[in-house]
SEDRENVO-170130 format. One record per atom (N, C-alpha, C, O): x, y, z. Coordinates in steps of 0.001 Angstrom, whole numbers, plus 524288, in hexadecimal, padded with zeros to 5 digits. Layout:
XYZ...
END
This chain:
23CFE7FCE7A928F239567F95CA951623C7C7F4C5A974A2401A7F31EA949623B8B7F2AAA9BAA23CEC7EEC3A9DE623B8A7E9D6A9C99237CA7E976A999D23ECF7E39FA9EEF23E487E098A9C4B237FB7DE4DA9DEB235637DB45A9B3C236727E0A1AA2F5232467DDB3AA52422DEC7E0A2AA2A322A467DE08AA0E322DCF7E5D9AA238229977E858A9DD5229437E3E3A9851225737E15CA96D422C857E3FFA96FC22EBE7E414A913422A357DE16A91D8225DC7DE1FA8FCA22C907D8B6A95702278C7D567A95EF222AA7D51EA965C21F587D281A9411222877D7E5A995821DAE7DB61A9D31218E17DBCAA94FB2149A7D9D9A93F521B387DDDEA92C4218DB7DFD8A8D47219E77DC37A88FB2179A7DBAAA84CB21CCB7DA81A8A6321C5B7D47FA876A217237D0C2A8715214D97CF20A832E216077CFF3A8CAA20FF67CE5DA8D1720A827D2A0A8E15205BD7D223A8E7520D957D605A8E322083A7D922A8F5D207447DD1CA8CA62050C7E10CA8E48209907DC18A865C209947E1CBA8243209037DD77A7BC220CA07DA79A7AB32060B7DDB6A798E206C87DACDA7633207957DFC5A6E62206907DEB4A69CE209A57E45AA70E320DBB7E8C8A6E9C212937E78CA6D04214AE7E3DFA6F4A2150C7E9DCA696D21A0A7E789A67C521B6B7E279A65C02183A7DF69A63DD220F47E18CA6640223957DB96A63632269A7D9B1A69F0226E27DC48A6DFB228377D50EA68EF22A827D150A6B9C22DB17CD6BA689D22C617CA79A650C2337C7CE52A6B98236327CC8AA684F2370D7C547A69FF2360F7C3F6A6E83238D47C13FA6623236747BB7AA681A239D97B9E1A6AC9239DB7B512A6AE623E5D7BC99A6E3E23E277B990A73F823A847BAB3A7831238C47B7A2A7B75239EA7BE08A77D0236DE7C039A7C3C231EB7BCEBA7C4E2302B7BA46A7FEB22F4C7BDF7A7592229CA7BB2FA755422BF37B4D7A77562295F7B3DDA7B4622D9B7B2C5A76CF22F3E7ACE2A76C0230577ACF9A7D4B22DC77A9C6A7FD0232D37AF53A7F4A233597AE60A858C22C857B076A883522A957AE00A8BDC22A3E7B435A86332254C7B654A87C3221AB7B1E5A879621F0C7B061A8B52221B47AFD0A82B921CC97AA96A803121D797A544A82DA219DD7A221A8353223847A446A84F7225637A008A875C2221C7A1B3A8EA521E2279F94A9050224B07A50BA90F8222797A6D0A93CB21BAF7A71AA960D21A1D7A5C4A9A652183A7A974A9133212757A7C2A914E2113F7A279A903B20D2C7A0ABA92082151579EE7A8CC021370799D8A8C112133C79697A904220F84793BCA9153217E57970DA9314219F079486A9766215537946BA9BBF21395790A1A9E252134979C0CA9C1F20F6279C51AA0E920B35797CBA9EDF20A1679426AA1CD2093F7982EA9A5120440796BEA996C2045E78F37A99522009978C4DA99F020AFB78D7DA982820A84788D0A98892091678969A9FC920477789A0AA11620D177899FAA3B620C3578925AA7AB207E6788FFAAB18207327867FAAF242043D78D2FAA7EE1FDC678D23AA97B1F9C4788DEAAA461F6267873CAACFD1FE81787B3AA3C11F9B0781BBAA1381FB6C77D0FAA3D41F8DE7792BAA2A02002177C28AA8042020A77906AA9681FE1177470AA9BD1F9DB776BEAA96B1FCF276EE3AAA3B1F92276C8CAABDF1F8BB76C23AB0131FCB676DF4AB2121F53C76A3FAB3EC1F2DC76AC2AB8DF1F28D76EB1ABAD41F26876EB0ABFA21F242774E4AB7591F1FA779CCAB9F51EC5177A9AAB9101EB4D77D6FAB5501E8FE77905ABB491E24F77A9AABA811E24A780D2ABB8D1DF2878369AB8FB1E5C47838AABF5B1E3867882EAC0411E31278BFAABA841E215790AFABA6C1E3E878921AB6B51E5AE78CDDAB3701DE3178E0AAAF221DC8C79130AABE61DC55789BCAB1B31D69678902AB0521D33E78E35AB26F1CF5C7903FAB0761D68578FD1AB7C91D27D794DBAB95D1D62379938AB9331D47579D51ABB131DAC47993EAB75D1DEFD79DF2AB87A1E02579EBCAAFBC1E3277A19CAAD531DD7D79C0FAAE6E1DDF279C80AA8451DDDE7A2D3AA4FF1E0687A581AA1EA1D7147A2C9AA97C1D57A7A871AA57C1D8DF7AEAFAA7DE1D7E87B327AA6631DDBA7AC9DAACB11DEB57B169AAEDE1E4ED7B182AAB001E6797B566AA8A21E86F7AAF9AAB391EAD47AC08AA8FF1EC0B7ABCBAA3651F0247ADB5AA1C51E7487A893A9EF71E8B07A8C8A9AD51E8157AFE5A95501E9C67B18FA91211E4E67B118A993C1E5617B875A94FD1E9797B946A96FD1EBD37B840A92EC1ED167BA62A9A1A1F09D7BD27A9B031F4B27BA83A97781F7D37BD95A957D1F5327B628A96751F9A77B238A93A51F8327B33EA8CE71FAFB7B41CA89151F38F7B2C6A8D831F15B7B48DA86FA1F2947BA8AA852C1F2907BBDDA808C1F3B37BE2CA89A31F4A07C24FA87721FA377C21CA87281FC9F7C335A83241FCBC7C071A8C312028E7C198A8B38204FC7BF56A85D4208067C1F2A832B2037D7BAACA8499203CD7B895A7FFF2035D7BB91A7BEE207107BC40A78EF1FD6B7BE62A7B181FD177C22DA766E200397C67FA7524201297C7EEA70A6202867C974A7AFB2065A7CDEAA7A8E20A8A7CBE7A77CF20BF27CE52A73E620CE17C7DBA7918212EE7C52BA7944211777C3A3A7303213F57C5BDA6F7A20DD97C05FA720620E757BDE9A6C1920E727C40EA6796211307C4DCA63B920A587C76FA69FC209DF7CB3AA676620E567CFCEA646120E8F7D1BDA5FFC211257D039A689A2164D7D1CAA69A321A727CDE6A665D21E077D114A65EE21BF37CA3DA645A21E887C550A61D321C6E7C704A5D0621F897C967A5A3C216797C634A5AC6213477C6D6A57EE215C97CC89A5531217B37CC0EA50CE215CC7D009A56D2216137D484A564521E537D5C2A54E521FA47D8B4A5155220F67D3FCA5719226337D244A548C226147D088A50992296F7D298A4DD6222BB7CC18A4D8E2233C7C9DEA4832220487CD22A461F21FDE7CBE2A417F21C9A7D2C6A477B21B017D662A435E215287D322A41982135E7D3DAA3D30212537CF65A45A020C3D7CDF5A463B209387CF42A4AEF209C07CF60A4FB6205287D05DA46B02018C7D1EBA4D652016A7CEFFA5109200947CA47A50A1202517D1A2A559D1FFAD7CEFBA5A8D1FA0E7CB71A5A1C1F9D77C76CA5CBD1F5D37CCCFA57051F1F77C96AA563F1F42A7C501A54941F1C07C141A565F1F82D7C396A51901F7EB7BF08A51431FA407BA77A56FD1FBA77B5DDA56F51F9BB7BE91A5B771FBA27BA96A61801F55B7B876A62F11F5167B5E4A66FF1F1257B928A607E1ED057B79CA61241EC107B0CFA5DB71E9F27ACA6A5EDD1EDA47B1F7A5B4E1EF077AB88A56D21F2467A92EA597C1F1C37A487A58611F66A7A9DBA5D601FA9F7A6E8A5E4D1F88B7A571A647F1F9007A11FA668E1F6147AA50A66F81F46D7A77FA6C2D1EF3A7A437A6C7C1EDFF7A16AA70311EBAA7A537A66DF1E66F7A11AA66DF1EA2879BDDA64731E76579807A65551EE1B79A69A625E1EF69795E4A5FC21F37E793F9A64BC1F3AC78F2EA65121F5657959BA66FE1F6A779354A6CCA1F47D79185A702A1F56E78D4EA72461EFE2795C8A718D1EB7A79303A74271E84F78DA4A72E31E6A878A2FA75CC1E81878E75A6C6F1E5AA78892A69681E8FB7848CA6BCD1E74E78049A6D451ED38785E3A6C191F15E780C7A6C061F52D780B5A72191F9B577F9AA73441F17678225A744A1F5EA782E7A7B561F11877D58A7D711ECFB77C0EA7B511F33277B8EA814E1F92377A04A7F991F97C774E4A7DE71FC35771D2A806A1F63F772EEA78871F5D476E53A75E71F03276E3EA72631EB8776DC2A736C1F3A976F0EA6D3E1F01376ECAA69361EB3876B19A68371EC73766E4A663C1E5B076BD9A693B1E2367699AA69DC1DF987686BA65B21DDDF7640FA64A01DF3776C24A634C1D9AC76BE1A5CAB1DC4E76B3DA590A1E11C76B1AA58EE1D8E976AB2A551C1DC6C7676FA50581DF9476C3BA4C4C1E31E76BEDA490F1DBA977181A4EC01DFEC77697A4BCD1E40E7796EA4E641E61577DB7A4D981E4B7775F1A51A21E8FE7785EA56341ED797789EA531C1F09D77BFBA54801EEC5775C2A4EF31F3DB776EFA4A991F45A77ADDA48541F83077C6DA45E21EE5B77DCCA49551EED67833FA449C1F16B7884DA48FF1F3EF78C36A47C41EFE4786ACA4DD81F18378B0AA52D01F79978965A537C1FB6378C39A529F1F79E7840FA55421FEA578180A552920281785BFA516E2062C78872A52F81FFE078531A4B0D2031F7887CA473D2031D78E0AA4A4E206FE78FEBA4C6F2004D78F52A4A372009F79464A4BDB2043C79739A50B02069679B53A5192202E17919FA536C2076B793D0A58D520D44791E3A56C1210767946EA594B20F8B78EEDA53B0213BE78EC4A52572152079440A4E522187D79796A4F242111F793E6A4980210A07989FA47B02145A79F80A4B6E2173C7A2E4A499C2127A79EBAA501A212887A322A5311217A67A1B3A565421A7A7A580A572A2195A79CFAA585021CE179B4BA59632222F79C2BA56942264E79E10A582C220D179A4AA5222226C079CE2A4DD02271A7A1CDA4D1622B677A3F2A4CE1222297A4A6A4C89221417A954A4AAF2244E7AEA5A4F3B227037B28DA4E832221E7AC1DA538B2231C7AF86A58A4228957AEA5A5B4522B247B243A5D2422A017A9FFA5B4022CD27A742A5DEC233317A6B5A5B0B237AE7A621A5CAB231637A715A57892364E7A664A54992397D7A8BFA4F0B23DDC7A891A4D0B234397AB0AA4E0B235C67B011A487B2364F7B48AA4D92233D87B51EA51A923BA77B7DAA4AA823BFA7BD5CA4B37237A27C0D1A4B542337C7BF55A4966238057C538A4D52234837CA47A4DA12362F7CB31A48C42398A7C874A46AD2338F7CFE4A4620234067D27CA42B7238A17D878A425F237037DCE0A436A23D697D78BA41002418E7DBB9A407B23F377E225A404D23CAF7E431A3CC3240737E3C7A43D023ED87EA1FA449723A767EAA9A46FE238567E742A49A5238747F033A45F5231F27EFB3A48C622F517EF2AA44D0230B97EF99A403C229C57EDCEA47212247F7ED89A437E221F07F042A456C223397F443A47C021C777EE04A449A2186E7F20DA45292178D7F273A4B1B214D97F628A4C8C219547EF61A4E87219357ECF7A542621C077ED5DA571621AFD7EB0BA5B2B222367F109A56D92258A7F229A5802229A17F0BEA56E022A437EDDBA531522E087F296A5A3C233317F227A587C234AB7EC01A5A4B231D57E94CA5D132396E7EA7DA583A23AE37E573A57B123D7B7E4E6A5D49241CD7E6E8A5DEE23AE87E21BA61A423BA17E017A667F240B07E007A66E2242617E23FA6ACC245247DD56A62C9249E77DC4BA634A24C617DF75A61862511B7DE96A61A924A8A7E4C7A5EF024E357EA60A5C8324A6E7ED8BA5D3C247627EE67A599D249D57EFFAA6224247117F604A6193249B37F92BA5F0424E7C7F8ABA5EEC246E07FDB9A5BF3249248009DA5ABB24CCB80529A5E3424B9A805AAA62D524F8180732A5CE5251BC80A8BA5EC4251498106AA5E5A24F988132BA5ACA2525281106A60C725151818DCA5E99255A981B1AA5DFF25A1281995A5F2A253D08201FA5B7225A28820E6A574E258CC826CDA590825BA082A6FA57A3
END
């Protein structure tokens, strides 16, 4: 598979593991779009919201899912990490916004900076050592 497939399924397969450069250049990448969106004085984003925010919510879910799925946890749990982002994008408002905050650091160390899990799991082979055939 090629390198542009290989992206291509990064956001649009939320199957398999992802190893954390990739996730970390992928998440930087969607962060970046979605800051740029939010730029201030961009009103269009008031009527262009509902075309581009599912597409960003999914790419998100593939990509976290995939990360998720390297440390050997379900993908359901990219549903906790993209509602506690959303709580807190982009400035913590309510007074339980500390319990979502934890959570996105939570996912931050978790994703971002612990290792995958050595070998395969139940989710495939280890992004950074496929197996080989003998």
């Amino acid at each position: 598979m090629d390198d542009r497939a290989a992206w291509m399924d990064f956001f649009l397969s939320a199957s398999g593991r992802m190893a954390r450069g990739p996730f970390l250049v992928a998440s930087a990448a969607l962060l970046g779009f979605a800051t740029l969106y939010e730029l201030p004085g961009m009103t269009v984003h008031l009527l262009t919201g509902w075309l581009v925010y599912p597409p960003l919510l999914f790419f998100a879910t593939c990509v976290l899912s995939k990360r998720l799925h390297d440390r050997g946890r379900s993908g359901w749990w990219a549903a906790l990490v993209l509602l506690s982002l959303v709580a807190v994008w982009p400035t913590p408002t309510h007074v339980l916004d500390f319990l979502f905050a934890g959570v996105v650091v939570w996912a931050v160390i978790e994703l971002g900076v612990m290792p995958g899990e050595q070998g395969a799991n139940r989710y495939g082979p280890n992004p950074l050592r496929p197996a080989t055939a003998v």
